[in-house]
KELUMNU-484093 format. One record per residue: y, z, x of N, C-alpha, C in turn. Coordinates in steps of 0.05 Angstrom, whole numbers, plus 5000, padded with zeros to 4 digits. Layout:
BEGIN
YZXYZXYZX...
***
This chain:
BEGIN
595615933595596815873621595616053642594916343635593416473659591516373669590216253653587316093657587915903682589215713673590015463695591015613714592215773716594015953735591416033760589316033751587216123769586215903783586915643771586115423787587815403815586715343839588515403863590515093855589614793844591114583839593714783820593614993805596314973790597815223786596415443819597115573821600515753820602115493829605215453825606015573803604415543779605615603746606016013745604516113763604716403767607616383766608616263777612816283780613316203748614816413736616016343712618116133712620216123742621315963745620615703748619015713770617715413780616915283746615515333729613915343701617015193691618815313685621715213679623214953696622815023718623314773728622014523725619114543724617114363724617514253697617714363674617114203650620914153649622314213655625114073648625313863675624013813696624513603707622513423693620113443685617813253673620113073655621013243636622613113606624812843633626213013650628212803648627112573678624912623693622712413704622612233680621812233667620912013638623011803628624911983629627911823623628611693647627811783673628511583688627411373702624811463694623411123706623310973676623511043661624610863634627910723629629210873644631610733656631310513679629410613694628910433723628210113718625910173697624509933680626509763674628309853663629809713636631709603649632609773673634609563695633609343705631809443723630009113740629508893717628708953700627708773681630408633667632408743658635008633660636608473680637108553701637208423718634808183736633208233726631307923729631907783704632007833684631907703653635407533660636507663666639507543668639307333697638207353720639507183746635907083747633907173744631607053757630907073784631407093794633007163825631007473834628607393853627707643875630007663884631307583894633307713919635007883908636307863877638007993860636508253854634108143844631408483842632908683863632108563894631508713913635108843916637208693913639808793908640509043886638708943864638809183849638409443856635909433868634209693883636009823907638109573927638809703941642209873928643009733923645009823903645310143888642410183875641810473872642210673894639610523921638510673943639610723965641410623973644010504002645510794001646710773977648810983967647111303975645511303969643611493975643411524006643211354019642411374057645211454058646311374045650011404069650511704061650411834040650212154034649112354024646712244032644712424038643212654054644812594077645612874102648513054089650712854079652013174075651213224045649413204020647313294003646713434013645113394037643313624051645413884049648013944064649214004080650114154057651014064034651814194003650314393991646914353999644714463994644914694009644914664032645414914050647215044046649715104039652915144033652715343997652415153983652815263948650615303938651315353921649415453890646915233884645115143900644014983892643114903854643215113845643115103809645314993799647615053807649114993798650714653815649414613837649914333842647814133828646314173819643814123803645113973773646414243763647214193742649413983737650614003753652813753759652513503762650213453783649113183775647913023753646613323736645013233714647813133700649813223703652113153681653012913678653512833716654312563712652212323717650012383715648112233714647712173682648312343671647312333639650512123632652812143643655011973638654011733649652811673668652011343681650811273667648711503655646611323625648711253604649711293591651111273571652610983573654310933600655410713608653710533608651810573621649710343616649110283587648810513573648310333541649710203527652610313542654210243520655509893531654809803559654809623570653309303553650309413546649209343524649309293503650609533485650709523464652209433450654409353470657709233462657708903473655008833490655208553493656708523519656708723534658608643564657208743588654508723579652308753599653608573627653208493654654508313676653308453698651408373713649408373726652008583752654508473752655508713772656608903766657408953734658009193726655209433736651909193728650109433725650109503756650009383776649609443799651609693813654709573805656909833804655610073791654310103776653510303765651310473778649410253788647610293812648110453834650710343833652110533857651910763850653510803831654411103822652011303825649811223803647511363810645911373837646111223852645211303879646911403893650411503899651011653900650912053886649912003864650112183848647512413862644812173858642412263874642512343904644212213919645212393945645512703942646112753918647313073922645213263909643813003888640713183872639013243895637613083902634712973902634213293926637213343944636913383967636813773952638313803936638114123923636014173898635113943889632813963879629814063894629213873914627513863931628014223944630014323950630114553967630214793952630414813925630014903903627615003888625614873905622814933903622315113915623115093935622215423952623215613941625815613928627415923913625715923887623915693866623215853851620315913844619215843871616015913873616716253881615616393867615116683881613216743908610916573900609116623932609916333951610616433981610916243986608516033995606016173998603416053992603315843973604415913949604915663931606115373934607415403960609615133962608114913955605514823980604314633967603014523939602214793928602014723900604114653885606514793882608814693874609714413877609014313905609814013910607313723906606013913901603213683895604113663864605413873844605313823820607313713811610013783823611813573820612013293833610513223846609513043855607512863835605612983821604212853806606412873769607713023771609112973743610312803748612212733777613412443777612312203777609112273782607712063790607111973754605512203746604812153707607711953694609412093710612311943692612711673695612111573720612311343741610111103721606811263707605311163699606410993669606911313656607011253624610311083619612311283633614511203631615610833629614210773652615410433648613210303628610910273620609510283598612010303571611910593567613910623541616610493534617010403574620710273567619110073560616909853565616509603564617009633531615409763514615009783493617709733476618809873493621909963474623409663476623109663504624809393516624609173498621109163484620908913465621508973440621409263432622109303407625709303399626509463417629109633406631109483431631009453453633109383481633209513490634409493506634909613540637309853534638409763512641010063513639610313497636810313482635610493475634410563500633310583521632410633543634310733549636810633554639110823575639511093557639411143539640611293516638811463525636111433521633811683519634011833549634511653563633911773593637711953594639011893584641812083582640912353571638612343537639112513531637112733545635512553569632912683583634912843600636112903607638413093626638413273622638813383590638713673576636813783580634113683589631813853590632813933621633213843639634114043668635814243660637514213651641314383647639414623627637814603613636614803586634214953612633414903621630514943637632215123659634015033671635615223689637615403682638715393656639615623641637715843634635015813632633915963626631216133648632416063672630716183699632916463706630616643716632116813730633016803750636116723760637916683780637716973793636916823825637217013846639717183846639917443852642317553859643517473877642317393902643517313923641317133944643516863945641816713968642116773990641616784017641116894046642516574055642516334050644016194048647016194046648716364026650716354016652716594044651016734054652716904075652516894097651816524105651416404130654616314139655416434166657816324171658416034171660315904154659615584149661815524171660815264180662315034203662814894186663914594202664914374190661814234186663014054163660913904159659913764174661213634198659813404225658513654240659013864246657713994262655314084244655314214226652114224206650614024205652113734207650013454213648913424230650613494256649013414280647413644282647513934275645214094287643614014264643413914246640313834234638813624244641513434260639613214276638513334306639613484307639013674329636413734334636813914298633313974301631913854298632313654287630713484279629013364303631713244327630613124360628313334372629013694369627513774389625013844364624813844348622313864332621713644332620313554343619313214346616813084334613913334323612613344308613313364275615613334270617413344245618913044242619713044280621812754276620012434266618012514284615712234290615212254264614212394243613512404217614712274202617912254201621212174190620611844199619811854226620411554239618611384225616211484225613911324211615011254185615411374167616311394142618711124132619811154156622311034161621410724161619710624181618110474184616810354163614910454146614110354128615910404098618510494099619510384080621210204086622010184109622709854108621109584097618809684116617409424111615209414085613609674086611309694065612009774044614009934035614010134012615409963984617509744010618709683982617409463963614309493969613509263945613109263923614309393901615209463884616809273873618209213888620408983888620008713870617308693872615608373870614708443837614708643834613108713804614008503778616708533783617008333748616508113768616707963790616007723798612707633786611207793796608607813787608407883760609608003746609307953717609707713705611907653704613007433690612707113703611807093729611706863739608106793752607007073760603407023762601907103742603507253729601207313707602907143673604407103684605206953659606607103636607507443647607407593625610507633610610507813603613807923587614008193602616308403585616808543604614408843595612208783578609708973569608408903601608408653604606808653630607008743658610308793662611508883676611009223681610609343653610409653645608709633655605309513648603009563655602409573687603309383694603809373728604909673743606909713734607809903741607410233736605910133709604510363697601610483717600010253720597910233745597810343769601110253775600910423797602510653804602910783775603511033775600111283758598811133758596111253748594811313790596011103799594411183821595611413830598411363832600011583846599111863837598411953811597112063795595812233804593312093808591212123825591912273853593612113867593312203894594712443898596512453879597712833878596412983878595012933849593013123837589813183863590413013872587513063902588813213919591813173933592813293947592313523942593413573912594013943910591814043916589813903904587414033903584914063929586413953950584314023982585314323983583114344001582714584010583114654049583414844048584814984079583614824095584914804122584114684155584414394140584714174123585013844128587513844143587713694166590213514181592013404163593713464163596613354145597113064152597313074180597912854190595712594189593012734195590912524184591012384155591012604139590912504114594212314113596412354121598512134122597811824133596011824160595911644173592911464147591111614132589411574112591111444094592711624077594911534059596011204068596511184094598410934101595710594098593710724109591610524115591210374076590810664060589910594025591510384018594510504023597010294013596410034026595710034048596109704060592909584057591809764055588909564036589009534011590409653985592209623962593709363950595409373988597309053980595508883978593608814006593408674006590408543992589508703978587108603952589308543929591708603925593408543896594508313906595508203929597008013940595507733923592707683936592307433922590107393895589907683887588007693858589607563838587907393825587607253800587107373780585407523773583807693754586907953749587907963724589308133721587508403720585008453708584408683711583308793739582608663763582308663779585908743792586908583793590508663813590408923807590409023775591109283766589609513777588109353787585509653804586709733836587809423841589309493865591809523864593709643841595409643837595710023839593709973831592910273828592610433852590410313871589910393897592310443911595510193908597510303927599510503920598910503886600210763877599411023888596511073888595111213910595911293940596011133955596511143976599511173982601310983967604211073968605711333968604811463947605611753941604311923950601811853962601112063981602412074009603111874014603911844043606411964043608211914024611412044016610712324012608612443999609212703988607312944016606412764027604212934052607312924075608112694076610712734088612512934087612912974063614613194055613813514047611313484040611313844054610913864078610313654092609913734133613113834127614313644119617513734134618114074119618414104091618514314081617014514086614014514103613014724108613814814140614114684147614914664176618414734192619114634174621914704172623315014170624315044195625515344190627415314167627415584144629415604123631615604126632515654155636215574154636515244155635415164169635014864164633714634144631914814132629714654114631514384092634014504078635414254068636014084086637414154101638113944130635713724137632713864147631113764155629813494126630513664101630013474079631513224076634013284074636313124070636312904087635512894114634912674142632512574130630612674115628112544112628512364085631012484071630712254048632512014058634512154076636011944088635111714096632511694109630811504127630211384106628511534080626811344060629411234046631011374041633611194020635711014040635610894061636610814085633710504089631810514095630310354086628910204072628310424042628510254021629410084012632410104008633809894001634909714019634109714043634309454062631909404068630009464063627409314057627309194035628409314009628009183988629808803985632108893999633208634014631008444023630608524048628708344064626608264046624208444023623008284015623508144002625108183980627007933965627607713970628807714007629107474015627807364024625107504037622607314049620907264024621407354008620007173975620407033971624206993962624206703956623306423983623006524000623006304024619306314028617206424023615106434024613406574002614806643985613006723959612407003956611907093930611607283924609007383942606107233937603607313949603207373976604607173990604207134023606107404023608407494019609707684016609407914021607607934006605908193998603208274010601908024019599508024046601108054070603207984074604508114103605308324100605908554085606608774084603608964083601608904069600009034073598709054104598708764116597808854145599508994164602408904153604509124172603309334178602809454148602709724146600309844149598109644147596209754173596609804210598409584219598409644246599709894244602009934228604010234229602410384229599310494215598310684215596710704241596310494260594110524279596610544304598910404293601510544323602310874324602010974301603111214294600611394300598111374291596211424302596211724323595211604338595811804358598011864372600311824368604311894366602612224355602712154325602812424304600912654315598412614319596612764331598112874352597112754372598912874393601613094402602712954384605613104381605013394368603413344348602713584337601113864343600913744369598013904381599513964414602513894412603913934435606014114425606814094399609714234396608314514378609214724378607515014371609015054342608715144319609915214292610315444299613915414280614815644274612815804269614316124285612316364285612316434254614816494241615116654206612916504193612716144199610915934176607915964189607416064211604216074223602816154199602316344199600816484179600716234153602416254125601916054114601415784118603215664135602115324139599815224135597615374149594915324150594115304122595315364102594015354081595915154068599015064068600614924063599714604072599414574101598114334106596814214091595314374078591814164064592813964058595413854043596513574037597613684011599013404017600813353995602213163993610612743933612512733913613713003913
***
């Protein structure tokens, strides 16, 4: 490990903590896009139905936009380890329901969605003390971006192999073996965080606390007068309405253009988590002075030349190359997003400033995932998916010079000057 440790891509692992965190979120990443699989693919196998897909997705994701600022706000307030741990708990109880939904024969397309709920409520309170959790257990804070390029690419590796292995399972064993494994993937967080050295004291914890509407609005606060942070959020916002959620279409394109089962579905999805892969693993690895914001507005262009070479390919090994490309471009654009905000973000605010940023992506997601659902069934999967790719080209040439600009008008925190410059280079 010292060895790699010298690599500037995996510099992060110097933190004994970060090292603990990283391999106990890897284990239960795996369990959950192997859960993810095994839902969509259930719920298409039961109704047939894009529009039900895209219900599924929002069902998870909605729940998430509506409390996801006071997540943030919880983040700022408590024990982030210990709110951590709590979700892993009842997240590992939503897996279990799900299997046992299965296993007993009372599977019902709205039980799974109620359940949908639950977990995207649940993730309102993770995603937002997870994410801010990174900074307490990197030791240098030079490291951040390494830290987030690598959890970024472990979600991405998981994103790859993970729906692959549910496909596998899905044909071998069912869908309630999937929910099971991803329950017992939980223990690796709760074991991985029992065994970090807990701060004596957060600088957090002896902040005079307000009410919760007043901690909301000064994060939207800051959010308005940091406006090289906000435009970043808006863009984002933007293309997950319209571009991000094409994901949506995957078992459509499995099972109805390529003719496949739900292995074909894994492979699809597997593809374009090899890209995502990729584009972490490049993130971490640039070097000082690249534009953050360039490489985002780069990131946005890959994705919408991605869609739209997969939109009308015939050649399955061909789609899968472009399947790949928007896995690429997707998660770079999300994860370059998100250290601008995390590096940029003053630390009394930095959850706040996170929590609004997942707000936007979990607030659009799943009403994008709506909309494409419903403009599928009324025009098709392909045409579908060629209008989203050019969307999301004009988004990158409107935003364009917005981002530049803004950036080169509003001045960075004095404490983050010094590091940023090396934080920027890019960057789940």
């Amino acid at each position: 490990m010292k060895k790699l440790n010298t690599i500037s891509t995996f510099r992060a692992f110097q933190s004994n903590n970060y090292t603990l965190y990283f391999f106990g979120r890897s284990v239960s990443q795996f369990g959950t896009w192997m859960q993810r699989t095994a839902v969509v693919w259930v719920v298409y196998s039961m109704t047939h139905s894009a529009f039900m897909l895209g219900l599924s997705i929002f069902a998870e994701q909605f729940p998430s936009f509506l409390f996801s600022a006071l997540g943030g706000v919880a983040a700022d307030r408590h024990n982030r380890f210990k709110i951590i741990n709590i979700t892993q708990i009842a997240s590992l109880i939503q897996s279990v329901l799900l299997a046992a939904l299965v296993m007993t024969g009372h599977q019902n397309v709205w039980l799974i969605l109620g359940l949908s709920v639950l977990l995207g409520v649940i993730n309102a309170y993770d995603v937002p003390a997870r994410q801010s959790l990174i900074n307490e257990v990197v030791h240098d804070p030079a490291d951040l971006q390494s830290a987030l390029s690598l959890s970024a690419a472990m979600a991405s590796l998981a994103k790859l192999l993970g729906p692959a292995l549910s496909g596998i399972i899905l044909q071998q064993f069912g869908a309630d073996i999937c929910f099971l494994l991803n329950a017992a993937s939980f223990a690796a967080v709760m074991v991985s965080i029992s065994m970090m050295k807990m701060p004596k004291m957060q600088p957090i914890q002896n902040k005079v606390k307000q009410s919760v509407l007043k901690e909301l609005t000064e994060g939207f606060r800051y959010i308005k007068k940091e406006s090289s942070i906000g435009w970043v959020i808006v863009m984002l916002s933007v293309t997950g309405l319209i571009v991000l959620p094409y994901d949506t279409l995957t078992p459509v394109y499995a099972k109805e253009i390529f003719n496949g089962d739900a292995k074909t579905f894994g492979y699809i999805s597997s593809f374009i988590g090899a890209g995502a892969v990729l584009g972490t693993i490049i993130l971490a690895s640039l070097k000082e002075n690249v534009s953050m914001r360039k490489i985002l507005i780069g990131s946005t262009v890959i994705l919408s030349v991605g869609l739209i070479g997969f939109s009308y390919t015939s050649n399955f090994m061909l789609a899968m190359f472009f399947a790949a490309v928007s896995g690429f471009g997707g998660v770079a654009q999300f994860t370059t997003c998100n250290i601008i905000v995390q590096s940029e973000a003053v630390p009394e605010m930095r959850s706040r400033a996170i929590s609004i940023l997942l707000t936007a992506i979990f607030g659009m997601l799943p009403l994008g995932s709506l909309l494409i659902g419903f403009v599928s069934e009324k025009i098709g999967a392909p045409n579908t998916l060629l209008l989203e790719g050019i969307a999301g080209l004009g988004i990158a040439f409107a935003f364009r010079n917005i981002l530049i600009k803004k950036k080169k008008n509003v001045p960075p925190d004095p404490q983050l000057l010094e590091k940023s410059e090396e934080l920027f280079i890019n960057k789940t």
